[in-house]
N, C-alpha and C positions, 0 to 999 in steps of 0.2 A: 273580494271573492272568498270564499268559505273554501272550497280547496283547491289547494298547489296545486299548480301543474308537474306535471312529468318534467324531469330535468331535460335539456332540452340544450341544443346547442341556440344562442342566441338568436342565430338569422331565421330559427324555426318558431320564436316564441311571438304571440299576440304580443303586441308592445305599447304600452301608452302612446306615445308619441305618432304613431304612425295608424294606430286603430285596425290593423288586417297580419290579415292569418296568411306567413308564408308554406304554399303548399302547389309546388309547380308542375302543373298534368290535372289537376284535380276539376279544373274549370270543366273540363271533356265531359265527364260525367254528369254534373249537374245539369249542365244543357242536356243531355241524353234524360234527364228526369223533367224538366221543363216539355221538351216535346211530348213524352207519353203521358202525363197529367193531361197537359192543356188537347190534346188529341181527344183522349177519352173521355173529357167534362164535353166537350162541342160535341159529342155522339148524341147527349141528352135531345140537341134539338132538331135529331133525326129521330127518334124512337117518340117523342112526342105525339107527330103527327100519327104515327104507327100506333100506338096503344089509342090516341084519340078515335081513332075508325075503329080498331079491333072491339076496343069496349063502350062504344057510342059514347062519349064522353062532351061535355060543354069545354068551353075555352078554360073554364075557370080549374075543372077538373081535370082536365090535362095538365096544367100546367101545377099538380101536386106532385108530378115524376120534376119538379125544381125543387122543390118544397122538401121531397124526401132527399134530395143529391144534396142541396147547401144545409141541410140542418144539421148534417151532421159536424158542418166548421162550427155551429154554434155550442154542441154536444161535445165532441173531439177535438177543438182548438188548446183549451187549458190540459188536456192532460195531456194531448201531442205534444206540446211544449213541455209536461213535465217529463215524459217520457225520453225524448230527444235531450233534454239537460242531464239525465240520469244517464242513456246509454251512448251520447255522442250522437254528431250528426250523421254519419255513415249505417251508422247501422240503426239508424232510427229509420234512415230512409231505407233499407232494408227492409223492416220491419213495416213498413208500411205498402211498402212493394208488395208484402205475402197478403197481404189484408184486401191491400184493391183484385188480388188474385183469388181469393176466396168470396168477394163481391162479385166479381165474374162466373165463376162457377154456381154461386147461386140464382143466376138465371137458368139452370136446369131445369128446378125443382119447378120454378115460377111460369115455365114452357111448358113442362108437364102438365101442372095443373090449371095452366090457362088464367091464373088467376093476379087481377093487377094488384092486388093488396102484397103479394111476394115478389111484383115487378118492384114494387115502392121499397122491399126490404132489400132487394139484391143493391138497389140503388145505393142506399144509405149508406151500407157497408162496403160497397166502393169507394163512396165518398166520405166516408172516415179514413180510407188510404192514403185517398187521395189528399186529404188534411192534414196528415203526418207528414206525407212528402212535401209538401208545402210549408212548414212549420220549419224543413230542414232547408228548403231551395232559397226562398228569399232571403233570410237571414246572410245564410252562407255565401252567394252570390256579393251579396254587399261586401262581406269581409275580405272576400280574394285579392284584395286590390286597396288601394288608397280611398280614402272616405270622400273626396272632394270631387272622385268619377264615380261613387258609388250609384246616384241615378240614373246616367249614361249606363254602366256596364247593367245595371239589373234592367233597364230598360233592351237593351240587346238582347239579354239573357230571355225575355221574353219573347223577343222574336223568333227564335225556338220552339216555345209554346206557342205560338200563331201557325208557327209550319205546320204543328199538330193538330191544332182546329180546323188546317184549311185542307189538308189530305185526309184527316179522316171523314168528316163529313160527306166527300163526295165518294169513299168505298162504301161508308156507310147507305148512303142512298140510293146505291145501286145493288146491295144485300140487304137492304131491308126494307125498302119503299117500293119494289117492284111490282109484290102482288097486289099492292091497293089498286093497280089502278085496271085490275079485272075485276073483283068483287068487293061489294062495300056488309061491313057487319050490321048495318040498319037495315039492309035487306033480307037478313036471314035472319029465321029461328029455331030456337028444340036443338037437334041433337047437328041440322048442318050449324049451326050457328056458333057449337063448341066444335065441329072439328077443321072450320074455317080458323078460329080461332087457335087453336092446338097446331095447325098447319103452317100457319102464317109466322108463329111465335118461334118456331123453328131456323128460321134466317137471322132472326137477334140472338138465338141460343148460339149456332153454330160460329157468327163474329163475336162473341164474347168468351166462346170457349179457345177460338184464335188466341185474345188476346190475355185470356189466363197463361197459356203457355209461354207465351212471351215475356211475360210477369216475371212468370219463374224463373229465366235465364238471369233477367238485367237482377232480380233481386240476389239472386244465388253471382252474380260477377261486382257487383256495389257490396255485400258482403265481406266478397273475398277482399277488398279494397280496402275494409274497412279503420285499418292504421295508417293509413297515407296520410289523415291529416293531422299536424302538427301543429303545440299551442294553442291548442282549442281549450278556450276560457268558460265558465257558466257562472253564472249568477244561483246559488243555491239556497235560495230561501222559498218561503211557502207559496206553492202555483196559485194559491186566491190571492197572495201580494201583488200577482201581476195585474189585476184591475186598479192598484192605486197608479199606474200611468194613464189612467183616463183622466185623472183631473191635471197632468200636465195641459193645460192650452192646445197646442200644438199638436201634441197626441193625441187628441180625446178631438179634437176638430178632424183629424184624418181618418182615426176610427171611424167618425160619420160618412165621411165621404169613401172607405173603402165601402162600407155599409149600402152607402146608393150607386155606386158605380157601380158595383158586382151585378146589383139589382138591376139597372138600366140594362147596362152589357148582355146580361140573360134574359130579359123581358125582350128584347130589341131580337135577339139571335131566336128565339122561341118564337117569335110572331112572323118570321121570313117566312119560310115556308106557307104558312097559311093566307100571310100579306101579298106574295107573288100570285097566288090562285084564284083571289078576285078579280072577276069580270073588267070593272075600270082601271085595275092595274098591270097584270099579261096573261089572266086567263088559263094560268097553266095546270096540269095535273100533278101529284105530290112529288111522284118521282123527278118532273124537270125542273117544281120549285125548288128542290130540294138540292139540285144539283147548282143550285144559285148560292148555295150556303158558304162555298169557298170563296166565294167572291169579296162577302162579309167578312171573313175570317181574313182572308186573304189580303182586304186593304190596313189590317189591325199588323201584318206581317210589313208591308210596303212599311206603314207608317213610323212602328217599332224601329228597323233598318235606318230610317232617314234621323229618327227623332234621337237613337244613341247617339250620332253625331251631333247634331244642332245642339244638343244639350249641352255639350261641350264649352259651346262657345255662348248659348241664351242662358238665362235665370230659369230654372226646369220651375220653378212656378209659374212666369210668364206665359212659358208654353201649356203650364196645364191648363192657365185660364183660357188660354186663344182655343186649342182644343175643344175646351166644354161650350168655350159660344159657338163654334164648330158645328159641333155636336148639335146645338138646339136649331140652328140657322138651316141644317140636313133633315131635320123632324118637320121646320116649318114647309119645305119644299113640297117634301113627303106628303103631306096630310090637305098639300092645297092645289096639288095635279095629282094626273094619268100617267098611263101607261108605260110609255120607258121614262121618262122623265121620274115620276115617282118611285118605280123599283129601282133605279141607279140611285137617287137619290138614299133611299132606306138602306141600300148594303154600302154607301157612302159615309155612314154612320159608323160603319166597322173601322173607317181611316182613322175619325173624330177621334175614338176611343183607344187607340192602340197605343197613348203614353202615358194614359191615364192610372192604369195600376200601380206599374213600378214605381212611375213618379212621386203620387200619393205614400206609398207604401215608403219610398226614401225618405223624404220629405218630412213623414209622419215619423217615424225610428230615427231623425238624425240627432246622435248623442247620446243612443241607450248606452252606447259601449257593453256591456259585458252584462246585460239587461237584454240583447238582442234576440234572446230565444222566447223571453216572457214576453215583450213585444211582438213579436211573432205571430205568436201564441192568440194572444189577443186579436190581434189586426185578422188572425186566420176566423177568429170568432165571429167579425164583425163579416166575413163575405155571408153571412147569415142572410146576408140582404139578396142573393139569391133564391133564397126559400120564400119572402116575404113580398117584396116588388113582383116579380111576373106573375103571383098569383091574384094581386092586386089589381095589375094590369089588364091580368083575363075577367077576372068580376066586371073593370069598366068595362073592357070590350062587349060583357054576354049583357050587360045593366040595359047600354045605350045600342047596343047593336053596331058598332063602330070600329074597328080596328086604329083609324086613324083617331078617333077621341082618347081608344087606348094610350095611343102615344104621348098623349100629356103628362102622364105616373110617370115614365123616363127624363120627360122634361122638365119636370121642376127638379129632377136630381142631379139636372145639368148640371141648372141655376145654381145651387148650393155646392158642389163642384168647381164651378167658375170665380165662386168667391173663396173658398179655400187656396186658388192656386195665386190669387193678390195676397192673400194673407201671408202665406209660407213664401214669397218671393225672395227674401233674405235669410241667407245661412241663421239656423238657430242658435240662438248665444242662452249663457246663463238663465237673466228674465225671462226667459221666452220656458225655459224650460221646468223653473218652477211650477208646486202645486194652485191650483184657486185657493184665494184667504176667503 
């Protein structure tokens, strides 16, 4: 480590032998940032359908409000990470509290002017917040605690973030999906056609300017917080050194797989709403597909809950692979029946998925030690696959005319998923952790 810690009473100091940060109360809060991250990422695939009808848009082009929300992990990963080494974790996540709170607020301008090119920027810079807090949540979660439950506890810790995806969603779609289903914007033109537009945009303005406010509390009480944690270690060398952990093995294979999972998880959650609305599967209007979204969310919560346990006592690789064929075995159902059968099926997929992140995310960091920010860092790079899969998956969908051919782009990212979690089965040692010769 380049610099000494703060002197420090023993039982407060990172310690080789034991790998976690004693800091007792501290868990409370992280979980309070897990929930409002993972809440206001899962808004995206209610505004989707919502900007899709306001600005008559294809599958493909909708799905760039993904595109604009995960690029910025790819943009904002290495220096969140640099930034959070430089000012600590507490008040990085601060510091990124204000930021998702200024992405909020720039939905004003973007209401005003009715225009989706500033829906795409308020995005972005939310989701550069929201990258910083995440740069500080996983890491730090891991640390709280012994290394050997660190998959279990980050996987709980996610559970949190699921309560978030699965209540927001469903305010979301009762504040923002309601007037689709009086007027459609392919119907109108000229001057009603901007003040449908200007009128409508008004319900996404007013819950995001909610949750600017909100912003600013937790940011302004994680601030005041911000020396509670004690023995907090960094790694201080150069933020482009953090990409030589891609050529560790083990690292650079879970990079991939946060890479396709993020993608699958958001192509899968972005395609609900418009999947429930077809005729052969329940025929519904936006507002009551939309209210199906917790449900998806909701089994990623169920599953998160059962799966901190089980992990306990299974090989959290075991379980990621059973998960991922899971996962492909609820796509096959999906794409080969009707009506409830099919829609259970597709928000069945949200079970599949719900121990997949942290998992991988352990799994892939087991060993940084004091590398765990630059890791981070990285791993938050690779949810890039956000911006890249579902937009992917909307091209098939608009290419073949198919929502269910779409589901193929998720499923081969099962596949390679399924075989990362045989690979990582066993605790990583030494070899495993060297560079490629």
């Amino acid at each position: 480590m380049a610099i000494a810690p703060p002197a420090e009473t023993t039982s407060d100091v990172l310690t080789a032998h034991d790998d976690h940060i004693n800091a007792p109360g501290l868990q409370g809060f992280v979980l309070a940032l897990f929930f409002i991250f993972g809440g206001i990422t899962s808004l995206n695939d209610v505004i989707i359908p919502k900007l899709k009808d306001l600005f008559t848009l294809n599958y493909g082009q909708a799905m760039l409000v993904q595109t604009a929300f995960f690029a910025a992990y790819a943009i904002i990963g290495i220096p969140g990470a640099a930034l959070v080494k430089r000012v600590g974790y507490m008040r990085g996540a601060s510091y990124g509290l204000l930021m998702m709170m200024a992405g909020c607020l720039l939905f004003i301008p973007a209401s005003s002017n009715a225009s989706f090119i500033l829906f795409l920027l308020a995005l972005f810079v939310l989701a550069s917040g929201v990258t910083i807090v995440q740069v500080v949540t996983n890491p730090l979660i891991s640390l709280l605690g012994p290394a050997r439950t660190a998959p279990s506890r980050l996987t709980f810790a996610q559970a949190f973030n699921s309560v978030g995806t699965t209540v927001f969603p469903y305010v979301g779609a009762i504040l923002m999906l309601g007037t689709l289903a009086h007027e459609k914007a392919s119907d109108l033109t000229g001057a009603a056609l901007d003040a449908y537009r200007s009128a409508a945009t008004t319900a996404v303005v007013h819950s995001y300017l909610g949750l600017a406010i909100a912003l600013a509390v937790v940011a302004a009480v994680v601030y005041a917080n911000r020396n509670r944690l004690k023995g907090e270690h960094h790694d201080h060398g150069s933020v482009l050194k953090s990409f030589d952990l891609l050529l560790q093995p083990r690292f650079g294979f879970g990079a991939l797989c946060i890479f396709l999972y993020v993608g699958a998880e958001v192509a899968v959650g972005s395609m609900t709403v418009n999947y429930m609305r077809q005729p052969h599967v329940l025929g519904l209007d936006e507002q009551s597909a939309g209210k199906l979204l917790p449900f998806y969310w909701g089994g990623m919560l169920a599953g998160r809950l059962i799966g901190s346990a089980v992990m306990r006592v299974i090989d959290p690789g075991k379980v990621l692979a059973v998960m991922a064929v899971g996962a492909l075995a609820m796509i096959a159902i999906t794409t080969q029946s009707t009506g409830a059968i099919a829609a259970a099926s597709m928000l069945a997929i949200g079970l599949m998925n719900s121990i997949m992140f942290p998992t991988i995310f352990t799994l892939a960091s087991e060993g940084l030690g004091d590398r765990a920010a630059d890791g981070s860092g990285v791993l938050c790079v690779a949810i890039v696959g956000g911006a890249i899969v579902p937009p992917l998956t909307g091209t098939v969908a608009d290419v073949s005319g198919s929502l269910e051919i779409a589901l193929l782009v998720p499923a081969l990212c099962y596949v390679i998923i399924a075989a990362f979690g045989f690979y990582a089965r066993r605790r990583a040692v030494p070899a495993q952790m060297r560079p490629f010769s």
